[in-house]
N, C-alpha and C positions, 0 to 999 in steps of 0.2 A: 670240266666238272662243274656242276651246278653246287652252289652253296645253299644251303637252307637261313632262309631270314623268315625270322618269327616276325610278325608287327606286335606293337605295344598296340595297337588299334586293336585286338581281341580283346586283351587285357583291360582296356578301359573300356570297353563296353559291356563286359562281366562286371565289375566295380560299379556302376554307372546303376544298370538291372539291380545287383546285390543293393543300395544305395534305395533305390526306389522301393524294391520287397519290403525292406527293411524301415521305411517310412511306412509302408502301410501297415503292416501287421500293429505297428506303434498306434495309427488312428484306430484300427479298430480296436485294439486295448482299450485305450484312454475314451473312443469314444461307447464302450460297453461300461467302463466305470461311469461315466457321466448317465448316463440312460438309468444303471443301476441307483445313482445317489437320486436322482430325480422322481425312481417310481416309488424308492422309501419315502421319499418325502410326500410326495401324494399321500402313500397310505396315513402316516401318518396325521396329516392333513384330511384325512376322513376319518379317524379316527376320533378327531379332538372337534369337529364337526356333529358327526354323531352322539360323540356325548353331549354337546349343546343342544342339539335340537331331540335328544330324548329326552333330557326333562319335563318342558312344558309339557311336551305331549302328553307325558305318564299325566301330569298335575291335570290337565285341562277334560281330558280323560272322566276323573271325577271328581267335577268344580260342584261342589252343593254346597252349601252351609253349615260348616261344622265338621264335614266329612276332612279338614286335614288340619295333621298336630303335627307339632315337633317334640321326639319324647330322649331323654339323655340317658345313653345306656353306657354304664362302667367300662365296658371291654372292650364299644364299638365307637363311643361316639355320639355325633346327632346320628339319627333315625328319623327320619321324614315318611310320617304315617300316612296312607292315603287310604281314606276308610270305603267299602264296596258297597255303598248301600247300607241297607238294613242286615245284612246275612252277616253281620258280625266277625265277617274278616276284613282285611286291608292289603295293600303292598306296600312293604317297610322300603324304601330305600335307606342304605348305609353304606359305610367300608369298612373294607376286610381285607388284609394283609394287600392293602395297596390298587385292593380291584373295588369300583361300585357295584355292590349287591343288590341283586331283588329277589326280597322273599314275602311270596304270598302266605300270611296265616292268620291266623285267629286274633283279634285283637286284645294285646297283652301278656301275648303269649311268649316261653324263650323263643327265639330267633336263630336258627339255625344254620349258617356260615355253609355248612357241607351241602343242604340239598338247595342251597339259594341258585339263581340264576346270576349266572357272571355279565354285568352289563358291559363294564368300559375300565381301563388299566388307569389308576388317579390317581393322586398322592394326597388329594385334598379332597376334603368334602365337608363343607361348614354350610349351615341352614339356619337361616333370619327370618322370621314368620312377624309379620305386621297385619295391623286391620284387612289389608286388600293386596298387600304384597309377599310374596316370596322372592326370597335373595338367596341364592345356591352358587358358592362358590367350589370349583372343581380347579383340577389342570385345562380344564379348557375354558377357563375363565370364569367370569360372572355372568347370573343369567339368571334374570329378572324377569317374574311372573307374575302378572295380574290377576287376581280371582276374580272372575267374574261375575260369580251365583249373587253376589247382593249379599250375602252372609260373611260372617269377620270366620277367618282360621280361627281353631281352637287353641 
């Protein structure tokens, strides 16, 4: 009669496979978390970029002499006027519940939070007006503009 003899040699080559699967499934986990923490932080990273570099823009936009105040409103804050010319409107920059606003309107006029345009998500926003400088402090730091029209801010 023939005996049947199992090897542990199958045994440990199941174990062995199971052992490897079992590794990988692991790297691609940990490395789809890693790929994930990395593209938040990009955005993020564009995000606090682009609000740097839309300031000056907006300001440089339109540099004239006289055309930008800083006016202090109860609800909101500094307000960083930027006047359009002669056609008697402007774009207010402010915040509001936490986001930079822009709202285009009349100069002097209420300020309307609902139909503004949502720039950038910031907790801060303080405005220094000097002879030839602006200083605009955000969550994305400080950011320093030179007027260059020859004329003082108002």
């Amino acid at each position: 009669m023939r005996e049947n003899h199992t090897s542990g040699l199958g045994l440990a080559m199941i174990g062995i496979a199971a052992v490897f699967l079992a590794g990988f499934f692991l790297l691609v986990v940990f490395g789809a978390q890693s790929y994930r923490g990395t593209v938040s932080g990009r955005g993020e990273n564009m995000d606090t970029r682009a609000l740097a570099a839309y300031l000056p823009t907006v300001v440089r936009g339109s540099d004239r002499a006289g055309a930008i105040t800083l006016r202090e409103d109860p609800a909101l804050g500094d307000v960083l006027v930027i006047a359009d010319g002669e056609s008697g409107y402007a774009t207010h920059l402010y915040r509001f519940d936490g986001v930079l606003m822009e709202d285009y309107a009349r100069i002097g006029s209420e300020l309307s939070p609902e139909r503004a345009q949502r720039i950038a998500a910031t907790g801060r926003f303080a405005v220094k007006l000097t002879e030839k400088l602006i200083v605009v402090e955000t969550d994305a730091g400080r950011v320093l503009i030179h007027l260059r029209s020859g004329g003082e801010a108002a």
